[in-house]
PDB file of N, CA, C and O in Angstrom:
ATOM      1  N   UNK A   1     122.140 156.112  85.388  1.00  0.00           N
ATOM      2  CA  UNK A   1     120.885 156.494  84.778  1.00  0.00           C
ATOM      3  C   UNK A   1     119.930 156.942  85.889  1.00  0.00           C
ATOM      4  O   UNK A   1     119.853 156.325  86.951  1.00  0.00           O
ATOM      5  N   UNK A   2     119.121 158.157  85.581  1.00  0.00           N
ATOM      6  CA  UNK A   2     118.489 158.265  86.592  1.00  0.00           C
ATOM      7  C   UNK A   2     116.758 157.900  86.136  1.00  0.00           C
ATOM      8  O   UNK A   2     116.305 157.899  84.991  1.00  0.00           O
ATOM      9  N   UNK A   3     116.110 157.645  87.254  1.00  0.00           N
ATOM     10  CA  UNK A   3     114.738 157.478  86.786  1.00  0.00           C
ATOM     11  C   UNK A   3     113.752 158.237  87.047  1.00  0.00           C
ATOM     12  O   UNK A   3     113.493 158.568  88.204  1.00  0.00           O
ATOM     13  N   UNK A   4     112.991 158.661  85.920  1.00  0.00           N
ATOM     14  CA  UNK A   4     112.172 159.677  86.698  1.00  0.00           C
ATOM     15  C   UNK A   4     110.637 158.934  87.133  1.00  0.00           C
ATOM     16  O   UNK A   4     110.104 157.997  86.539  1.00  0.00           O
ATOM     17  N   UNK A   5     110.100 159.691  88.399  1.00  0.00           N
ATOM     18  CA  UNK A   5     109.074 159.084  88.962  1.00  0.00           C
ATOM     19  C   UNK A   5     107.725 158.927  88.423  1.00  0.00           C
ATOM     20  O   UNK A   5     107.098 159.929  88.079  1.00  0.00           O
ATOM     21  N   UNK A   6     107.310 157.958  88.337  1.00  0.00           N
ATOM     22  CA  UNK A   6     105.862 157.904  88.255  1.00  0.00           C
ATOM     23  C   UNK A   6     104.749 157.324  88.937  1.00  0.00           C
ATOM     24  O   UNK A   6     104.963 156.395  89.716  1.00  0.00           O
ATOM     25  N   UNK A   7     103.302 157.851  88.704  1.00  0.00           N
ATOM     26  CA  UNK A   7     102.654 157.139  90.322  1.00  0.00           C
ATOM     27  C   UNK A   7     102.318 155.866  89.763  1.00  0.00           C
ATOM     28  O   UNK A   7     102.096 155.633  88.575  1.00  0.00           O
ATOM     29  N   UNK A   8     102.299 155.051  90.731  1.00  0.00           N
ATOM     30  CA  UNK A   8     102.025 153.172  90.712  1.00  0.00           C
ATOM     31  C   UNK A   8     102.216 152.630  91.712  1.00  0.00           C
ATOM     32  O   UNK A   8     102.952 153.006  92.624  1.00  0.00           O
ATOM     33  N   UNK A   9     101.521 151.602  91.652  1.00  0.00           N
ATOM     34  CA  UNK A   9     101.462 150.998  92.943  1.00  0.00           C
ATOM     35  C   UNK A   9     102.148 149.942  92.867  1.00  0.00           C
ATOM     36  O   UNK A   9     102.294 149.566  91.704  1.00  0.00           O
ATOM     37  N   UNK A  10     102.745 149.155  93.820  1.00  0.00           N
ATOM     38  CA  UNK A  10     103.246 147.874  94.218  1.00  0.00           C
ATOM     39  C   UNK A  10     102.419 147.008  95.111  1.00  0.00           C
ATOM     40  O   UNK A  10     102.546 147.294  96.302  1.00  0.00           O
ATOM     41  N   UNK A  11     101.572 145.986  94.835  1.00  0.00           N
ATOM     42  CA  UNK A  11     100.776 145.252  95.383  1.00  0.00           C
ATOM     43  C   UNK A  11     100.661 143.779  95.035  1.00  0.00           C
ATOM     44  O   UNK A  11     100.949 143.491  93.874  1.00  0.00           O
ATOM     45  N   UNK A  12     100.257 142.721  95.914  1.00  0.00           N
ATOM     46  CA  UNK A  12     100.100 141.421  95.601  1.00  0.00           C
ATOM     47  C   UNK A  12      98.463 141.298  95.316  1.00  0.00           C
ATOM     48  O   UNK A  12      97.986 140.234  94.920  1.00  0.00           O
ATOM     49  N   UNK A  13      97.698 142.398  95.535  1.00  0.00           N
ATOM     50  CA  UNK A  13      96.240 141.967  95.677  1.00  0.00           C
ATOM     51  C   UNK A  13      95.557 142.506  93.819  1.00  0.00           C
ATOM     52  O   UNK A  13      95.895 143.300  92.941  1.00  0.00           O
ATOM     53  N   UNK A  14      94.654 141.661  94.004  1.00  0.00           N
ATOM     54  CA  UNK A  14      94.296 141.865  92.332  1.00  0.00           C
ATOM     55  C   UNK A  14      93.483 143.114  92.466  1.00  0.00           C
ATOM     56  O   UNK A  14      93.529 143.943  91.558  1.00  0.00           O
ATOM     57  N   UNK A  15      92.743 143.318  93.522  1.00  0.00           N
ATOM     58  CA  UNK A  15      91.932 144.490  93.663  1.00  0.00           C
ATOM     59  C   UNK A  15      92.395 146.079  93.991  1.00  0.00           C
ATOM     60  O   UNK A  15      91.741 147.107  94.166  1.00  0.00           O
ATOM     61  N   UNK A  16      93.872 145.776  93.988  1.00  0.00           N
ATOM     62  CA  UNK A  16      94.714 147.084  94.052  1.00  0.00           C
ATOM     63  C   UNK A  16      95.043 147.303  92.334  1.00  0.00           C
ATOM     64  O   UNK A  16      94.701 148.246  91.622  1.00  0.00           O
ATOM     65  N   UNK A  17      95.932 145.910  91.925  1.00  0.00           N
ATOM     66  CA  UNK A  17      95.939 146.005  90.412  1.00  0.00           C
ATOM     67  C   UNK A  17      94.872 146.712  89.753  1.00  0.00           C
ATOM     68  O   UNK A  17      95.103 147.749  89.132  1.00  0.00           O
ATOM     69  N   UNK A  18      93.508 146.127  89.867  1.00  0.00           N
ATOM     70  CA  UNK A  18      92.572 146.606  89.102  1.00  0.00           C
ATOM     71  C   UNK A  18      92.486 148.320  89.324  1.00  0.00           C
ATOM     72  O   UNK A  18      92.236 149.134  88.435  1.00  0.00           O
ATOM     73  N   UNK A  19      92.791 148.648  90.886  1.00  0.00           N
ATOM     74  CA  UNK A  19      92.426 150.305  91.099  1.00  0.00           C
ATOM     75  C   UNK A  19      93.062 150.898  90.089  1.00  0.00           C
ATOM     76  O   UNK A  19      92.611 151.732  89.304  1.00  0.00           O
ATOM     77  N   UNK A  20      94.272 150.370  90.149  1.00  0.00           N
ATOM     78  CA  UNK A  20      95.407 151.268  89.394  1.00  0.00           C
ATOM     79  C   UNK A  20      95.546 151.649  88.064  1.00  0.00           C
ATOM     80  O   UNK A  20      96.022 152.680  87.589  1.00  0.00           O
ATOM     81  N   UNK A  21      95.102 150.753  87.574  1.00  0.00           N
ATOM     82  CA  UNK A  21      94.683 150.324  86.345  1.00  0.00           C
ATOM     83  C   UNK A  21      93.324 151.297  85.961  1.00  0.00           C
ATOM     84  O   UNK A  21      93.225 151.924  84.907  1.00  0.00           O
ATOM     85  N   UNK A  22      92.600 151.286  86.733  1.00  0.00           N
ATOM     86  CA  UNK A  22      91.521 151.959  86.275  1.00  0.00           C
ATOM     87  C   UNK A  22      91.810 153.825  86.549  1.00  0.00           C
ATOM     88  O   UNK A  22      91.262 154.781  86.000  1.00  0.00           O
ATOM     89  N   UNK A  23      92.810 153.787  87.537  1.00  0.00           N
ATOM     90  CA  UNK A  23      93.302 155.183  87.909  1.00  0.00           C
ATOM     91  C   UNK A  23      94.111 155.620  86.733  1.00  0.00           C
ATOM     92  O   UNK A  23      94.459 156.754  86.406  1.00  0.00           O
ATOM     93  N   UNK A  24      94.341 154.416  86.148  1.00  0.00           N
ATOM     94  CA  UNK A  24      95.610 155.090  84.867  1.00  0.00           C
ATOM     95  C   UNK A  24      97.355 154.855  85.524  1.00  0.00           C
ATOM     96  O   UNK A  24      98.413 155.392  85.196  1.00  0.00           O
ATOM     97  N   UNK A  25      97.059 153.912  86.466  1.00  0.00           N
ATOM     98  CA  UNK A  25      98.284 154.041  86.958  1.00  0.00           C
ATOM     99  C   UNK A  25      98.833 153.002  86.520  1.00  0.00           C
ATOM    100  O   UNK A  25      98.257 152.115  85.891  1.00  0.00           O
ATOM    101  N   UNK A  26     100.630 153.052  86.986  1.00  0.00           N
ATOM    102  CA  UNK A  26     101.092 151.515  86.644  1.00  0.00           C
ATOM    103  C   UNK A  26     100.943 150.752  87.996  1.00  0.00           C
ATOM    104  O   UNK A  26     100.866 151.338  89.076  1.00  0.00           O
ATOM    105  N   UNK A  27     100.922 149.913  87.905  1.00  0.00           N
ATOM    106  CA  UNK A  27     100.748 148.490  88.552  1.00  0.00           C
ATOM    107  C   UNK A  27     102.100 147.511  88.521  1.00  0.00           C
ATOM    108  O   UNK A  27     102.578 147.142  87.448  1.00  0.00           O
ATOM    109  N   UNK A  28     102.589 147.180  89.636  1.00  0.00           N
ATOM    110  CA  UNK A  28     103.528 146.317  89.889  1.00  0.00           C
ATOM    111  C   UNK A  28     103.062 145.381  90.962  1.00  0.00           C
ATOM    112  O   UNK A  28     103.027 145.551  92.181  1.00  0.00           O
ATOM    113  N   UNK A  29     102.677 144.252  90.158  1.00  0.00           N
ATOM    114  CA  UNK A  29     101.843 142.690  91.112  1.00  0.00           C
ATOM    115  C   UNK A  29     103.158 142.243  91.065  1.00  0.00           C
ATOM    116  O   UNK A  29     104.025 142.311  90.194  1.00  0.00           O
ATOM    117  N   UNK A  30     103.119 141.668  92.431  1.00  0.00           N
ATOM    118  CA  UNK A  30     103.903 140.560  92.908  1.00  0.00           C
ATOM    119  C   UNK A  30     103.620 139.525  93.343  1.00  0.00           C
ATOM    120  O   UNK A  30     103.179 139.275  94.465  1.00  0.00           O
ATOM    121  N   UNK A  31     103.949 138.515  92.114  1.00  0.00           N
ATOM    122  CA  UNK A  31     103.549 137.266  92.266  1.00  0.00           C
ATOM    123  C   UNK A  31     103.745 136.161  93.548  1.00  0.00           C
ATOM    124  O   UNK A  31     103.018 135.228  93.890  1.00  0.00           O
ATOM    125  N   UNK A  32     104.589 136.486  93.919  1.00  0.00           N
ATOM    126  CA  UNK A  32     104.824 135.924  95.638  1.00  0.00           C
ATOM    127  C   UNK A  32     104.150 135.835  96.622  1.00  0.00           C
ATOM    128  O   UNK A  32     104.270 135.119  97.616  1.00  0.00           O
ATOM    129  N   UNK A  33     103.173 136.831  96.250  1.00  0.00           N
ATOM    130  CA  UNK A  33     101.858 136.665  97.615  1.00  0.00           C
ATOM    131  C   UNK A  33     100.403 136.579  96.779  1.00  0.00           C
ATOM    132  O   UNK A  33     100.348 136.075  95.658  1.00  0.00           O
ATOM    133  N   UNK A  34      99.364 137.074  97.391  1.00  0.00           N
ATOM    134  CA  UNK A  34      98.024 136.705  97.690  1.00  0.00           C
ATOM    135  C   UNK A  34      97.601 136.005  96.026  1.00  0.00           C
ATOM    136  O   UNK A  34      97.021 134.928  95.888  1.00  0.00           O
ATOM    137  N   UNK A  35      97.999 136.807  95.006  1.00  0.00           N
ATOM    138  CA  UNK A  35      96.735 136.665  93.765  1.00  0.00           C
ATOM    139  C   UNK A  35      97.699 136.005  92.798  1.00  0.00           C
ATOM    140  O   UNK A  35      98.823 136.504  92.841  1.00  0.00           O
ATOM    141  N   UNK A  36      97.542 134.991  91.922  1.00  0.00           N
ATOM    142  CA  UNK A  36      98.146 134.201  91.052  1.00  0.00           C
ATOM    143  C   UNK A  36      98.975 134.609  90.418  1.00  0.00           C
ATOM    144  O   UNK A  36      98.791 135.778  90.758  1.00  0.00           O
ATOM    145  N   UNK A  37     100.130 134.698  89.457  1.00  0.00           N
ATOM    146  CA  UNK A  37     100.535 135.583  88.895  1.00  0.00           C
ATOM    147  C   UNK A  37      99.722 135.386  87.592  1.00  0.00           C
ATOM    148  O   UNK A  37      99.842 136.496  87.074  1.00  0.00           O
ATOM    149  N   UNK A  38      99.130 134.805  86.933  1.00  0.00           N
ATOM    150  CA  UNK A  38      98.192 134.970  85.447  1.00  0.00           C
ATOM    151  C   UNK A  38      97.070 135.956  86.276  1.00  0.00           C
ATOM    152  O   UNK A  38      97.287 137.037  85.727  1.00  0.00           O
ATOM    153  N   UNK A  39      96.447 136.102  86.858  1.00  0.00           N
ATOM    154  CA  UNK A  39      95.761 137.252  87.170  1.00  0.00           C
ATOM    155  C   UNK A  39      96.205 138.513  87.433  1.00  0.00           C
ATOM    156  O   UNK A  39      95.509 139.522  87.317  1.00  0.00           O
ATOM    157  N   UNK A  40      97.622 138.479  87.870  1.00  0.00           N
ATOM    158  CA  UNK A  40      98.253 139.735  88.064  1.00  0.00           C
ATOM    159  C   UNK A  40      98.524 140.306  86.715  1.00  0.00           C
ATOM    160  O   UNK A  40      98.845 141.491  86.620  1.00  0.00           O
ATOM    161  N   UNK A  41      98.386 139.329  85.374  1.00  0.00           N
ATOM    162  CA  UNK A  41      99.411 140.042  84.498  1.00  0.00           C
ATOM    163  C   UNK A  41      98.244 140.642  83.476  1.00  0.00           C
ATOM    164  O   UNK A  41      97.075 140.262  83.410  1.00  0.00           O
ATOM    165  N   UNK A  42      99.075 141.988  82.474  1.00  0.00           N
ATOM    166  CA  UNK A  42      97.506 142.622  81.938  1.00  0.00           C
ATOM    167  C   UNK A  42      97.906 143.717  81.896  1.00  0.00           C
ATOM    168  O   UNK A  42      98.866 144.007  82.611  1.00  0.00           O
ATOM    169  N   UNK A  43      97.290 144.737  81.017  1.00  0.00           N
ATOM    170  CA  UNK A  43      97.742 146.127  80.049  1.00  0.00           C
ATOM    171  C   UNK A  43      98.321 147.089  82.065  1.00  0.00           C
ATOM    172  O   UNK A  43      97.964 147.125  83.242  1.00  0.00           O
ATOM    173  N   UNK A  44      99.319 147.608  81.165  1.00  0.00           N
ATOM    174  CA  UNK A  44      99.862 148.162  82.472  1.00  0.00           C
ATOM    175  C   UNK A  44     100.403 148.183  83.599  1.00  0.00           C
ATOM    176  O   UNK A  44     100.815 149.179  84.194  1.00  0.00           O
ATOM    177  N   UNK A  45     100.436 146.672  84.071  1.00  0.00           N
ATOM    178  CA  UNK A  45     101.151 146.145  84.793  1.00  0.00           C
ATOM    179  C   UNK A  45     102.458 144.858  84.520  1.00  0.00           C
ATOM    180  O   UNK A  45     102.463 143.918  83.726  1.00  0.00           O
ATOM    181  N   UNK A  46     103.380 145.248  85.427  1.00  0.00           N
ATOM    182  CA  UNK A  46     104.569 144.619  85.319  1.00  0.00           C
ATOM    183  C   UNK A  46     104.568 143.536  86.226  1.00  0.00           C
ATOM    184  O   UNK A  46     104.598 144.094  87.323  1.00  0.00           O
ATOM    185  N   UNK A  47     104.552 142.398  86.402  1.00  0.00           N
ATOM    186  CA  UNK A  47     104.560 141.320  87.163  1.00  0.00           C
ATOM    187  C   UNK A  47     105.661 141.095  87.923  1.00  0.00           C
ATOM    188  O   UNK A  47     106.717 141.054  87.291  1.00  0.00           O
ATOM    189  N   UNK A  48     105.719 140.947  89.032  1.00  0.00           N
ATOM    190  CA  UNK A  48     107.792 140.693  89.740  1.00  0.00           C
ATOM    191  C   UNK A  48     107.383 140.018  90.349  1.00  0.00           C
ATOM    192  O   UNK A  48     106.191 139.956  90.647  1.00  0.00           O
ATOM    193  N   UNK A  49     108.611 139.015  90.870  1.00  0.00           N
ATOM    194  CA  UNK A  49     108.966 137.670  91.283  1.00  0.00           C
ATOM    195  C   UNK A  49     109.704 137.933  92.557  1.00  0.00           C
ATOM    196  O   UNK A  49     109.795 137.101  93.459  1.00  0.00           O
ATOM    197  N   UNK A  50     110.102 138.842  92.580  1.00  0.00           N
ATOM    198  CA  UNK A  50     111.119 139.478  94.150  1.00  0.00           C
ATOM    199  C   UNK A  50     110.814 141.127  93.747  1.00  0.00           C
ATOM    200  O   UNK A  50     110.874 141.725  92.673  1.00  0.00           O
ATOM    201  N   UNK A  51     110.413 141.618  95.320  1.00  0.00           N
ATOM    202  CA  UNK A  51     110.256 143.007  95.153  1.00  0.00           C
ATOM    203  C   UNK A  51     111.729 143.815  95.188  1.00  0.00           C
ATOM    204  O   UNK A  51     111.748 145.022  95.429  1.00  0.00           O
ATOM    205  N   UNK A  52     112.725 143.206  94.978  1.00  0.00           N
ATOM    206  CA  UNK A  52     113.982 143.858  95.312  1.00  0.00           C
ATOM    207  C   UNK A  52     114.071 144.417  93.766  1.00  0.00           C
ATOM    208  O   UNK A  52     114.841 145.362  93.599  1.00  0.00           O
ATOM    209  N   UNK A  53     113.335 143.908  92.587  1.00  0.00           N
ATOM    210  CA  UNK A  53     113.277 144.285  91.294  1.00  0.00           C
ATOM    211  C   UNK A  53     112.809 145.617  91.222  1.00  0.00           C
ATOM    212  O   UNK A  53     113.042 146.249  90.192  1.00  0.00           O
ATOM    213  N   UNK A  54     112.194 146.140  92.142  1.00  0.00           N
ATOM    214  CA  UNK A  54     111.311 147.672  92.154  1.00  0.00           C
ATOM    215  C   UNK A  54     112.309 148.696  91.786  1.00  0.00           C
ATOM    216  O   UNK A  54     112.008 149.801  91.336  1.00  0.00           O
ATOM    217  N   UNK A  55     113.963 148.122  92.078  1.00  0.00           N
ATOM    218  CA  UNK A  55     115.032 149.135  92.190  1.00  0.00           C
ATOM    219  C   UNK A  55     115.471 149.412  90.849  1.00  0.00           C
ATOM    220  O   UNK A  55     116.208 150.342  90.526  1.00  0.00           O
ATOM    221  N   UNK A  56     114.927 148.470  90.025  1.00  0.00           N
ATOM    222  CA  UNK A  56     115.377 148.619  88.488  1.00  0.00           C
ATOM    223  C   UNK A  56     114.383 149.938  87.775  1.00  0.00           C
ATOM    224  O   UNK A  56     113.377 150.341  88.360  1.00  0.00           O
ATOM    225  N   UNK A  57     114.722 150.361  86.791  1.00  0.00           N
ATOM    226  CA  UNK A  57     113.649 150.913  85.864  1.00  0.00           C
ATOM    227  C   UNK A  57     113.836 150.429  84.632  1.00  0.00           C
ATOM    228  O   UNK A  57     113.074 150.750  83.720  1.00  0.00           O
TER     229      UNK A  57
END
């Protein structure tokens, strides 16, 4: 399967989430570092537990 690209970010910080979010983008918080994961989670963003998940679509 191939995936086609879209813009989003991958970040642990809530204040990147929020950019992205407000850019219209998707958002991929990773709960493993800086910001809680209940704050990471929320319209548009996908929450991950290991960034090795980024490889999925």
């Amino acid at each position: 399967m191939r995936c086609e690209p879209a813009p989003g970010t991958a970040t642990d910080r809530l204040s990147d989430v929020a950019a992205a979010r407000a850019a219209g983008m998707r958002a991929f918080g990773y709960a493993g570092g800086a910001a809680p994961t209940e704050r990471l989670e929320g319209p548009g963003t996908i929450v991950l537990d290991d960034m090795r998940e980024l490889r999925t679509c």
